[in-house]
C-alpha positions in Angstrom: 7.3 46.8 -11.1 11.2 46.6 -11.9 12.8 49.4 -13.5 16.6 49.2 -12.3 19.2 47.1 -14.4 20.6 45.9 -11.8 22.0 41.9 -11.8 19.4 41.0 -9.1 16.4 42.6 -11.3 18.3 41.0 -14.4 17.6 37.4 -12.2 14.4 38.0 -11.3 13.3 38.8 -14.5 14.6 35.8 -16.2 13.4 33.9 -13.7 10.1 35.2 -14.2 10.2 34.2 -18.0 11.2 30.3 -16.6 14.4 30.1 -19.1 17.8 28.9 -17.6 20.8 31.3 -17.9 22.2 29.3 -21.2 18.6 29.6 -22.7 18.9 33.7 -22.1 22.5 33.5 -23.1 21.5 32.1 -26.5 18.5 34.3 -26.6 20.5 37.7 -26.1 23.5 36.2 -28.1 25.5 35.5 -25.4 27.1 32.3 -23.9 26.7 31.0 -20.2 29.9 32.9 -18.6 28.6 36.1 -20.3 25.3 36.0 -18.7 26.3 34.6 -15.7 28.0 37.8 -15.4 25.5 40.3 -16.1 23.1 38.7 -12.7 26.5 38.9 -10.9 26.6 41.3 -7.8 30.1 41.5 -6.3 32.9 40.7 -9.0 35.1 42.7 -10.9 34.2 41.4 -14.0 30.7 41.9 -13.7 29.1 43.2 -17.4 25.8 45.0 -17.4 22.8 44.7 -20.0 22.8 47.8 -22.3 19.5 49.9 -22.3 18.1 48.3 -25.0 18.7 44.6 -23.8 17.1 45.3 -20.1 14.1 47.0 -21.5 13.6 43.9 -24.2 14.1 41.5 -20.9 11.5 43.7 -19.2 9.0 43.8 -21.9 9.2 40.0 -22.3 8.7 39.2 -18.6 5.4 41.7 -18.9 7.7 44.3 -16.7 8.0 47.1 -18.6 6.8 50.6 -17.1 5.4 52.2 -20.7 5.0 48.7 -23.0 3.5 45.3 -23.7 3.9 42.8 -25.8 1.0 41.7 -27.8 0.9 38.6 -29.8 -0.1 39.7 -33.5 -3.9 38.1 -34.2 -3.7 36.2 -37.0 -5.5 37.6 -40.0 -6.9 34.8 -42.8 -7.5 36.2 -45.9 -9.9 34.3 -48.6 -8.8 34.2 -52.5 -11.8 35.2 -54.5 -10.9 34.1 -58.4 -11.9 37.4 -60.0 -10.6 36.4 -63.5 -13.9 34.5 -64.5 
């Protein structure tokens, strides 16, 4: 299990989800240099997810230590005309 934001987790979590760097760009709100960036190593100018955006990455590649995402079940409700 990953639990260290670092830019090689960052990676291999995205690639896990099977989204390109501009799709998790968009997705966090980001462009392509940004996130290019945060998976960066060895530069100067490297930027780092906050807390919040690594464990949100890690929930939605099923990572996540303490959580999962569950997709809500779908709940159909009948109207019953009570006025009669």
């Amino acid at each position: 299990m990953i639990t260290d934001n670092t830019p090689e987790n960052i990676k291999k979590l995205r690639e896990k989800l099977g989204i390109t760097q501009t799709e998790c760009g968009k997705l966090f709100g980001v462009g392509l240099r940004t996130w290019q960036k945060k998976e960066e190593a060895k530069t100067h100018n490297r930027l780092s997810l906050s807390k919040g955006e690594f464990e949100y990455l890690l929930l939605m590649a099923g990572e996540h230590p303490d959580f999962v995402l569950e997709k809500r079940k779908k709940i159909s409700y009948s109207l019953v005309d009570t006025s009669k």
